[in-house]
mmCIF file as gemmi writes it, N, C-alpha and C atoms, coordinates in Angstrom:
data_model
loop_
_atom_site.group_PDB
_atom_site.id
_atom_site.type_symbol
_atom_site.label_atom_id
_atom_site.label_alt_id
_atom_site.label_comp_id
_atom_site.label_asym_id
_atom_site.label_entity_id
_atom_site.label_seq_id
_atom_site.pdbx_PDB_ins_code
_atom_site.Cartn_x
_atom_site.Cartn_y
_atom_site.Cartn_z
_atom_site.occupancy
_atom_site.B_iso_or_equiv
_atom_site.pdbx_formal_charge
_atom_site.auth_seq_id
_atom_site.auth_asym_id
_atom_site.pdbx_PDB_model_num
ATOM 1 N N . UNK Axp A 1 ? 113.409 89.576 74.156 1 0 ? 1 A 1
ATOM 2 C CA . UNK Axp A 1 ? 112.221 90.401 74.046 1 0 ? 1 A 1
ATOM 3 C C . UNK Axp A 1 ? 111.001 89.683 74.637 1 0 ? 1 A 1
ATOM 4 N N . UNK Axp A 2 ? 110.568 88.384 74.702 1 0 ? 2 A 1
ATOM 5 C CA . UNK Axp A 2 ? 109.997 87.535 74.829 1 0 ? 2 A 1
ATOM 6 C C . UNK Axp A 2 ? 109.311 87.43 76.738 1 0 ? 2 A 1
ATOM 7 N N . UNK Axp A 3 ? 111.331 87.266 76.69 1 0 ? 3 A 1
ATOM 8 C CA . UNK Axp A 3 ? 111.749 86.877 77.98 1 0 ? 3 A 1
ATOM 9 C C . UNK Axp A 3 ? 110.746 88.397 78.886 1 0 ? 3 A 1
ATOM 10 N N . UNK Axp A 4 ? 111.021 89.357 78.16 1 0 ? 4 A 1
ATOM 11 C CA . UNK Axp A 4 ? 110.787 91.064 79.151 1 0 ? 4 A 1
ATOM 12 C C . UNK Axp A 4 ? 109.079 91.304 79.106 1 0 ? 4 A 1
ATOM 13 N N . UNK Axp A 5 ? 108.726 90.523 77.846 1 0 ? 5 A 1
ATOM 14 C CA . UNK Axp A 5 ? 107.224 90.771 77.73 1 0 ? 5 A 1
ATOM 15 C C . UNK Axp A 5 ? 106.328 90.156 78.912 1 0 ? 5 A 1
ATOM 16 N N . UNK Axp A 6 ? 106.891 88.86 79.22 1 0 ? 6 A 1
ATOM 17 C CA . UNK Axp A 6 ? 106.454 87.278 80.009 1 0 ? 6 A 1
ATOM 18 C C . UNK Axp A 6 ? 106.49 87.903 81.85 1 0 ? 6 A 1
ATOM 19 N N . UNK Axp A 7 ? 107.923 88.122 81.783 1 0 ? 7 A 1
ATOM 20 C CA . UNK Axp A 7 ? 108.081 89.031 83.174 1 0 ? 7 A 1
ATOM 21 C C . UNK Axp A 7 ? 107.407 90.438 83.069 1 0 ? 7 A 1
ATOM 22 N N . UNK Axp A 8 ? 107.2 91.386 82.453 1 0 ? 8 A 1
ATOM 23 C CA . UNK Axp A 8 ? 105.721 92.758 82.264 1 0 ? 8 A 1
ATOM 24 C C . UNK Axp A 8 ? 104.603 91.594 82.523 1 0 ? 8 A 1
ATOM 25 N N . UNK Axp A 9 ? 104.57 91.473 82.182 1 0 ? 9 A 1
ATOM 26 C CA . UNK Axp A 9 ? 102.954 90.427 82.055 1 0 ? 9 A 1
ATOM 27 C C . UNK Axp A 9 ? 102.376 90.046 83.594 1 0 ? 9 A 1
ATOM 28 N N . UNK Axp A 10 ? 103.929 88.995 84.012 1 0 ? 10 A 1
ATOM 29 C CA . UNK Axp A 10 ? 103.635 88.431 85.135 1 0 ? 10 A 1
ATOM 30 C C . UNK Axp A 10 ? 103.29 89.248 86.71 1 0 ? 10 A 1
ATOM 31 N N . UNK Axp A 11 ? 104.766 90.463 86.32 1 0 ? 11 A 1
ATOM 32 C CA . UNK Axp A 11 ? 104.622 91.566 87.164 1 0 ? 11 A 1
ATOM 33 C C . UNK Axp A 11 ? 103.361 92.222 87.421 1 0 ? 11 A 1
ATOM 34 N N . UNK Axp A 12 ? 102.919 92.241 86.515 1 0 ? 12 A 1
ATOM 35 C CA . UNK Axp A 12 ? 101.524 93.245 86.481 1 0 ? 12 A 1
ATOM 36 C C . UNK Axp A 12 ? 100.125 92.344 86.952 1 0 ? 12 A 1
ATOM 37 N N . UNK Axp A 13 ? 100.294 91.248 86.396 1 0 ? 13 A 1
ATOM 38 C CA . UNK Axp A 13 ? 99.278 90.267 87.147 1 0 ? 13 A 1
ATOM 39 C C . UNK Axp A 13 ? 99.268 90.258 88.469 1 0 ? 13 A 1
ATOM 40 N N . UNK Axp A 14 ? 100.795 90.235 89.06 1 0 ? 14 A 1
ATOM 41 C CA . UNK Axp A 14 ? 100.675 90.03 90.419 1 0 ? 14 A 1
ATOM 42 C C . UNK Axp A 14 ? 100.669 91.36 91.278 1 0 ? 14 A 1
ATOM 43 N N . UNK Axp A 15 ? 100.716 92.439 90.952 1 0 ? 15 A 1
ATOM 44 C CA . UNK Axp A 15 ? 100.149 93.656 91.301 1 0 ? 15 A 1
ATOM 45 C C . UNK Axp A 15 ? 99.004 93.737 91.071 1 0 ? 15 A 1
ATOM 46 N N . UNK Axp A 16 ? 98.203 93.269 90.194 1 0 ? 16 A 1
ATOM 47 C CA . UNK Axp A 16 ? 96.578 93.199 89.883 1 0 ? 16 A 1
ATOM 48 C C . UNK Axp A 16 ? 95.907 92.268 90.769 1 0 ? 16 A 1
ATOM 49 N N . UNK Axp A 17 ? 96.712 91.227 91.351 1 0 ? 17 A 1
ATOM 50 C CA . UNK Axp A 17 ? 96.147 90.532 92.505 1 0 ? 17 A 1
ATOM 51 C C . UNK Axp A 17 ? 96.291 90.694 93.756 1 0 ? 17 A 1
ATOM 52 N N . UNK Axp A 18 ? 97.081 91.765 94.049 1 0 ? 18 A 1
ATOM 53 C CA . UNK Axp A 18 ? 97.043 92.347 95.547 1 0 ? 18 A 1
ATOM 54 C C . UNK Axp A 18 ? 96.648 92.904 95.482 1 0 ? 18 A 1
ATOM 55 N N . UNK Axp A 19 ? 96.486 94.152 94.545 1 0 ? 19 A 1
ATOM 56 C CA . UNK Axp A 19 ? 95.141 95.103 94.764 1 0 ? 19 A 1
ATOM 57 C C . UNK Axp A 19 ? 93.895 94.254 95.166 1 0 ? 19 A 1
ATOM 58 N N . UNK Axp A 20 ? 93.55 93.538 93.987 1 0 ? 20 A 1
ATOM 59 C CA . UNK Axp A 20 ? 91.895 92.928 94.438 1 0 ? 20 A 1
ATOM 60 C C . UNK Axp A 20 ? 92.041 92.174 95.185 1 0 ? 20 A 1
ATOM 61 N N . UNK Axp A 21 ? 93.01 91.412 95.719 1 0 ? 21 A 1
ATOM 62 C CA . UNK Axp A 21 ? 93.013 90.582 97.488 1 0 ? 21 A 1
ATOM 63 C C . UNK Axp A 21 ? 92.894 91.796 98.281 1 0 ? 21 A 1
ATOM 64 N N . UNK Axp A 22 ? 93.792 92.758 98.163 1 0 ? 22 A 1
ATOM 65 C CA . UNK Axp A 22 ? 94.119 93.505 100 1 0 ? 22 A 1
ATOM 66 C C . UNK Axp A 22 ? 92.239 94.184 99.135 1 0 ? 22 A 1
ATOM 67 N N . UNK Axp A 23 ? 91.722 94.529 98.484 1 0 ? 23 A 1
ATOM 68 C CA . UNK Axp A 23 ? 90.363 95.402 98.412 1 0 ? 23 A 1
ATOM 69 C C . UNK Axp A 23 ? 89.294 94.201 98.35 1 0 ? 23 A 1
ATOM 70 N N . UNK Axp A 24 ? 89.475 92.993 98.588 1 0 ? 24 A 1
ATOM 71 C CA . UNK Axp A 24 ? 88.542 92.152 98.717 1 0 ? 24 A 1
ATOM 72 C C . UNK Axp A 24 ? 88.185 91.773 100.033 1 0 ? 24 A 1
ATOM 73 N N . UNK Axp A 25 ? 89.126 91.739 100.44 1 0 ? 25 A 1
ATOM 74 C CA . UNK Axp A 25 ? 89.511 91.757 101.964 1 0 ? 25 A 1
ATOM 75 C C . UNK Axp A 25 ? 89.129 92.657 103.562 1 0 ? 25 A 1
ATOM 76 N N . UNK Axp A 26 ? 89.573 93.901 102.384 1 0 ? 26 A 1
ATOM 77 C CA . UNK Axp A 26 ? 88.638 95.237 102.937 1 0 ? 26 A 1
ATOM 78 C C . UNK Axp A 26 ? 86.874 95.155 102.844 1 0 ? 26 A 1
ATOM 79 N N . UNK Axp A 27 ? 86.979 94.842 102.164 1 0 ? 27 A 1
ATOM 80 C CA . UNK Axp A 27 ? 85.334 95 101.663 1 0 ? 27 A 1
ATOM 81 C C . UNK Axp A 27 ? 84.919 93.693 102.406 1 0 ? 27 A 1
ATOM 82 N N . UNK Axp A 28 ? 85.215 92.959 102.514 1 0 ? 28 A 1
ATOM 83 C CA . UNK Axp A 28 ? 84.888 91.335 103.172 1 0 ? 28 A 1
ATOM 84 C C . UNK Axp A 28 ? 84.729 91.783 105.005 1 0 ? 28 A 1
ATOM 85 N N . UNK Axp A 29 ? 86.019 92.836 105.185 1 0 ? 29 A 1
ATOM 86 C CA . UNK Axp A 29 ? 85.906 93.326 106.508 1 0 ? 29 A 1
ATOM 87 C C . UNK Axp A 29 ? 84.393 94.157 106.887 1 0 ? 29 A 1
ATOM 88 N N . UNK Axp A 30 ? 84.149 94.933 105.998 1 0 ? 30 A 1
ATOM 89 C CA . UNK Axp A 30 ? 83.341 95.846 106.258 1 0 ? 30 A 1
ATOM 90 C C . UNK Axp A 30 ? 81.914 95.268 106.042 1 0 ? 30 A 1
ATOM 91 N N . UNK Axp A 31 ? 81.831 94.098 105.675 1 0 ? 31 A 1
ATOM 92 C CA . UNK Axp A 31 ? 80.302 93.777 105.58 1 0 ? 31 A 1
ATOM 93 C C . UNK Axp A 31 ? 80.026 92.351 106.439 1 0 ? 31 A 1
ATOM 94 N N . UNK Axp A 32 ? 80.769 92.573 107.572 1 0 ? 32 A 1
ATOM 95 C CA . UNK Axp A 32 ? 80.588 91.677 108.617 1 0 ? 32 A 1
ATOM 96 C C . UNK Axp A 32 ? 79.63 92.034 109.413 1 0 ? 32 A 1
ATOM 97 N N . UNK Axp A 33 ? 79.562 93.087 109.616 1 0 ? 33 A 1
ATOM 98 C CA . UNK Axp A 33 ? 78.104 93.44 110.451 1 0 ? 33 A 1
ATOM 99 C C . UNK Axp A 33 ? 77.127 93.311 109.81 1 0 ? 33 A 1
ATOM 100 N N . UNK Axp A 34 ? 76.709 93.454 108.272 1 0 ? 34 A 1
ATOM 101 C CA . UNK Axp A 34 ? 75.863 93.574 107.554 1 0 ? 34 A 1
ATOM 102 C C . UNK Axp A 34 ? 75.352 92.059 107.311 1 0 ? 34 A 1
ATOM 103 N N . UNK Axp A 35 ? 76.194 90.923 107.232 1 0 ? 35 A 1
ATOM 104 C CA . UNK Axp A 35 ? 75.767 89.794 106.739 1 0 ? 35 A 1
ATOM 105 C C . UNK Axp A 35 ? 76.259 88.756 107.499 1 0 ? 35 A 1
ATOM 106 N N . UNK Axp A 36 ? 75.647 87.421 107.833 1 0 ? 36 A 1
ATOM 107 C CA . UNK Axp A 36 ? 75.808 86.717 109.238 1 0 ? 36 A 1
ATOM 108 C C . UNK Axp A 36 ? 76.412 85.382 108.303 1 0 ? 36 A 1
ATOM 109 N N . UNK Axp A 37 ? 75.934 85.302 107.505 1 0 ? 37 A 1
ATOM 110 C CA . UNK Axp A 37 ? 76.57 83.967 106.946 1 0 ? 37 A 1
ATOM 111 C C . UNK Axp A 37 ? 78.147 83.372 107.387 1 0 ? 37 A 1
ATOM 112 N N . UNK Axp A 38 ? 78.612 83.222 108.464 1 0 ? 38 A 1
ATOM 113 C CA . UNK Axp A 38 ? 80.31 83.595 107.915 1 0 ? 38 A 1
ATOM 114 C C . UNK Axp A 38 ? 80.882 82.278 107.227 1 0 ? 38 A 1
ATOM 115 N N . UNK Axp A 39 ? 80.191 81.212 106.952 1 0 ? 39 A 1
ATOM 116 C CA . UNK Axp A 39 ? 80.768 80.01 105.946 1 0 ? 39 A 1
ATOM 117 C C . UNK Axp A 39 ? 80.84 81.075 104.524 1 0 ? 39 A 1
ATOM 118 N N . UNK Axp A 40 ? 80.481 82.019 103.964 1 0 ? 40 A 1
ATOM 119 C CA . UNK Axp A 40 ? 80.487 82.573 102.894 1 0 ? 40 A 1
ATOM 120 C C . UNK Axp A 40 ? 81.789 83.684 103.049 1 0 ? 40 A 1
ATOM 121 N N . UNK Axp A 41 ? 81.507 84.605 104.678 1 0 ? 41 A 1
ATOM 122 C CA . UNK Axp A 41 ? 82.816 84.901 104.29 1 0 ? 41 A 1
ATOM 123 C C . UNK Axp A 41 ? 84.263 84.15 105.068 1 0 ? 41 A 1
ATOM 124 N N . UNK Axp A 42 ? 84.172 83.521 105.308 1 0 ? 42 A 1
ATOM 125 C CA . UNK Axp A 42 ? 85.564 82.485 105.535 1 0 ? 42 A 1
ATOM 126 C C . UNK Axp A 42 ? 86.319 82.495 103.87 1 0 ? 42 A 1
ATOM 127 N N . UNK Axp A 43 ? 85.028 81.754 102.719 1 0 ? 43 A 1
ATOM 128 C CA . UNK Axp A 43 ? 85.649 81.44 101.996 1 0 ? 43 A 1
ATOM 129 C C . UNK Axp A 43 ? 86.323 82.929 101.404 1 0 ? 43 A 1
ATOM 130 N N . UNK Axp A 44 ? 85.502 84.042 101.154 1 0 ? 44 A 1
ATOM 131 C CA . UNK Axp A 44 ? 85.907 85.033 100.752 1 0 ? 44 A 1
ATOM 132 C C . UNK Axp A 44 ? 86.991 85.274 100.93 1 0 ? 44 A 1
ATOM 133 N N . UNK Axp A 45 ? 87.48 85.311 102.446 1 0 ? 45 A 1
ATOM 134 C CA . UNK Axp A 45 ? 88.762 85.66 102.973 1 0 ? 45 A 1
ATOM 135 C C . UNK Axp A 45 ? 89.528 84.162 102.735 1 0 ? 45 A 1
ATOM 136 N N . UNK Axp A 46 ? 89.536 83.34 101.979 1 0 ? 46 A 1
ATOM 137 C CA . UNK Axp A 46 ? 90.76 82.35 101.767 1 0 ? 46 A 1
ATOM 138 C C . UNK Axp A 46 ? 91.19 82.724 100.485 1 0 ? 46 A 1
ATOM 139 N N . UNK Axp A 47 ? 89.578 82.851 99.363 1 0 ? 47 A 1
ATOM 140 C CA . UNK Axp A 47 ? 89.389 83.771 98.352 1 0 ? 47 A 1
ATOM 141 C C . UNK Axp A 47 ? 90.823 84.693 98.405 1 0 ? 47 A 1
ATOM 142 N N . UNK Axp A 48 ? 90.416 85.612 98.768 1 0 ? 48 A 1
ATOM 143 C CA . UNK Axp A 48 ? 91.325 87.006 98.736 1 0 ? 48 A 1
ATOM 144 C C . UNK Axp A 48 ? 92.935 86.697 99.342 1 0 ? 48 A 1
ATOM 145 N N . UNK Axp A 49 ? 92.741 86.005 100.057 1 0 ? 49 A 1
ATOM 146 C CA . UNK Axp A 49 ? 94.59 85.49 100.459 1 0 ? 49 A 1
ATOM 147 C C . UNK Axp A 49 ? 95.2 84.726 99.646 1 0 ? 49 A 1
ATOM 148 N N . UNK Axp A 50 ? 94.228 84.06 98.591 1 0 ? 50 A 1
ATOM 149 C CA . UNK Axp A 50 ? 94.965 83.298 97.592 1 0 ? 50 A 1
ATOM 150 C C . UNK Axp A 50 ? 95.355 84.697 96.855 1 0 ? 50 A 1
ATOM 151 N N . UNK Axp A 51 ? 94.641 84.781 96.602 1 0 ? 51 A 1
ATOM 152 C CA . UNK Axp A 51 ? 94.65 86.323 95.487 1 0 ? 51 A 1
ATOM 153 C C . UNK Axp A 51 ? 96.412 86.761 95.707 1 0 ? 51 A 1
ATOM 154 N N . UNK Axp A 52 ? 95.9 87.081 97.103 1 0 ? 52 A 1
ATOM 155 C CA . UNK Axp A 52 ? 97.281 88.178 97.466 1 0 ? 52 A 1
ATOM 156 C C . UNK Axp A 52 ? 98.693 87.248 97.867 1 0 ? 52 A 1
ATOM 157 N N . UNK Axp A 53 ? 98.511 86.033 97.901 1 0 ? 53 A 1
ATOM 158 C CA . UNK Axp A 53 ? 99.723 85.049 98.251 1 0 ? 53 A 1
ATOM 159 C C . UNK Axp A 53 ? 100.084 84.58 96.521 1 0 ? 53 A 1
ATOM 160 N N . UNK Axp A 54 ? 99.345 84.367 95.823 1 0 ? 54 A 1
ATOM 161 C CA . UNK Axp A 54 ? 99.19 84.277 94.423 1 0 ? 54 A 1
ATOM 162 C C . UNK Axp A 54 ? 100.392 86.048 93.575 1 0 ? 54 A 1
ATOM 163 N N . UNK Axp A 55 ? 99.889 86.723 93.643 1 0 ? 55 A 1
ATOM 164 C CA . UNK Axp A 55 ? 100.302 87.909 93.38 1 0 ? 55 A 1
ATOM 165 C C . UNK Axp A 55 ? 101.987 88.009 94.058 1 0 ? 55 A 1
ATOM 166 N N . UNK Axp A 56 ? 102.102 87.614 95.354 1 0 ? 56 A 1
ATOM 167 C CA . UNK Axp A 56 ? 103.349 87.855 95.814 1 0 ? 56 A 1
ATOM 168 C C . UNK Axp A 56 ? 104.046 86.637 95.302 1 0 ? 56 A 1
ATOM 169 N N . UNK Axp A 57 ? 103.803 85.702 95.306 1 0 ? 57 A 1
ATOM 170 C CA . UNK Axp A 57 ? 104.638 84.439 94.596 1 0 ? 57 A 1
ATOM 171 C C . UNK Axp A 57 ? 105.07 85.15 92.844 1 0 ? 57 A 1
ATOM 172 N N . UNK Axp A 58 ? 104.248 85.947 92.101 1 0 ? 58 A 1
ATOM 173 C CA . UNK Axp A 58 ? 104.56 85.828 90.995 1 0 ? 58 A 1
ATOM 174 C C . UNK Axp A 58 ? 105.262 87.047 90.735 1 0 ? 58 A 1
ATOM 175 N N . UNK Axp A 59 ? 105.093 88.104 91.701 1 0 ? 59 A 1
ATOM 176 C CA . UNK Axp A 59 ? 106.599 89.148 92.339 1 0 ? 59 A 1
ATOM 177 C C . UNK Axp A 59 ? 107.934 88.394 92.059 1 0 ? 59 A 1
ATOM 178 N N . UNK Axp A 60 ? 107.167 87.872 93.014 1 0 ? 60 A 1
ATOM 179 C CA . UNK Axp A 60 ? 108.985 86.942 93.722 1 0 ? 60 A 1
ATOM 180 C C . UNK Axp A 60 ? 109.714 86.34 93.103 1 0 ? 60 A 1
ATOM 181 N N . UNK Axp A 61 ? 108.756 85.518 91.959 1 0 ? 61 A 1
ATOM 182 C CA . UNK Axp A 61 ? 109.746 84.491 90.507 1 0 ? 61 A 1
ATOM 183 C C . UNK Axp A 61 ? 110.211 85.282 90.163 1 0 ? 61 A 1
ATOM 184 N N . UNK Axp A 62 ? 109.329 86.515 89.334 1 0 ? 62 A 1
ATOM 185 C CA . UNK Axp A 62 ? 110.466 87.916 87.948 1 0 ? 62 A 1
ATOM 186 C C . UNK Axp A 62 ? 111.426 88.449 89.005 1 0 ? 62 A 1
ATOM 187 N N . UNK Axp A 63 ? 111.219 88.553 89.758 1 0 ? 63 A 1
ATOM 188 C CA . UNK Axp A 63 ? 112.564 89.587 90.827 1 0 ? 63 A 1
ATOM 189 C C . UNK Axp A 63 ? 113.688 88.322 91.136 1 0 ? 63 A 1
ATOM 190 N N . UNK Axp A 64 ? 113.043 86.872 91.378 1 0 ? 64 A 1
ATOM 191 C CA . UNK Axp A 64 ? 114.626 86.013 91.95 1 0 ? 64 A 1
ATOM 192 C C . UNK Axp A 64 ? 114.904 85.559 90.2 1 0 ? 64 A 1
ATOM 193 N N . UNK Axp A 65 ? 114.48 85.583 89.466 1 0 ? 65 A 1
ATOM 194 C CA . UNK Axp A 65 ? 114.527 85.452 87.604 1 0 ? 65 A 1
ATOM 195 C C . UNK Axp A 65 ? 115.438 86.499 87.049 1 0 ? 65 A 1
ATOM 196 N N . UNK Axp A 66 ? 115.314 87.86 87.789 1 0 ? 66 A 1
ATOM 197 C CA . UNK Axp A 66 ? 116.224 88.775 87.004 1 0 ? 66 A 1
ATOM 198 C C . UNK Axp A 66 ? 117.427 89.17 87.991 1 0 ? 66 A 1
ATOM 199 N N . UNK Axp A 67 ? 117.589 88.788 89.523 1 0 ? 67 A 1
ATOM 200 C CA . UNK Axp A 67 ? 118.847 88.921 89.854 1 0 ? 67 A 1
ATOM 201 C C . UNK Axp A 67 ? 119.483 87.44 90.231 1 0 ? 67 A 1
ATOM 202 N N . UNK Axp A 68 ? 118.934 86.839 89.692 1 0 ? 68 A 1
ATOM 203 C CA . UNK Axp A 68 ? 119.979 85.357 89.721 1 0 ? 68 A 1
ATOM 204 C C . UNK Axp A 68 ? 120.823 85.116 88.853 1 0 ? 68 A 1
């Protein structure tokens, strides 16, 4: 029971972090014309790829966890 709660949990975290990477990302795209700084958005966009490389790593454990 433990085991199914831990993997729900994890699953859902890492769907909660590709949403807000791939929509951080978007939004990071769209305000490039608007704002010149780009040392601010570089980090944004490493920001948001952790997000979404973060999210797919914790896919990938519960899915190679439940058919191994």
């Amino acid at each position: 029971m433990v085991k199914d709660v831990f993997s729900f949990a994890l699953v859902t975290a890492g769907l909660l972090s590709l949403l807000i990477g791939f929509w951080g990302i978007h939004v990071t795209a769209t305000i490039v014309g608007h704002f010149s700084d780009s040392t601010a958005l570089f980090w944004n966009v490493i920001l948001f790829a952790a997000l979404i490389s973060a999210g797919g790593i914790a896919i990938g454990y519960v899915v190679g966890k439940r058919h191994a």
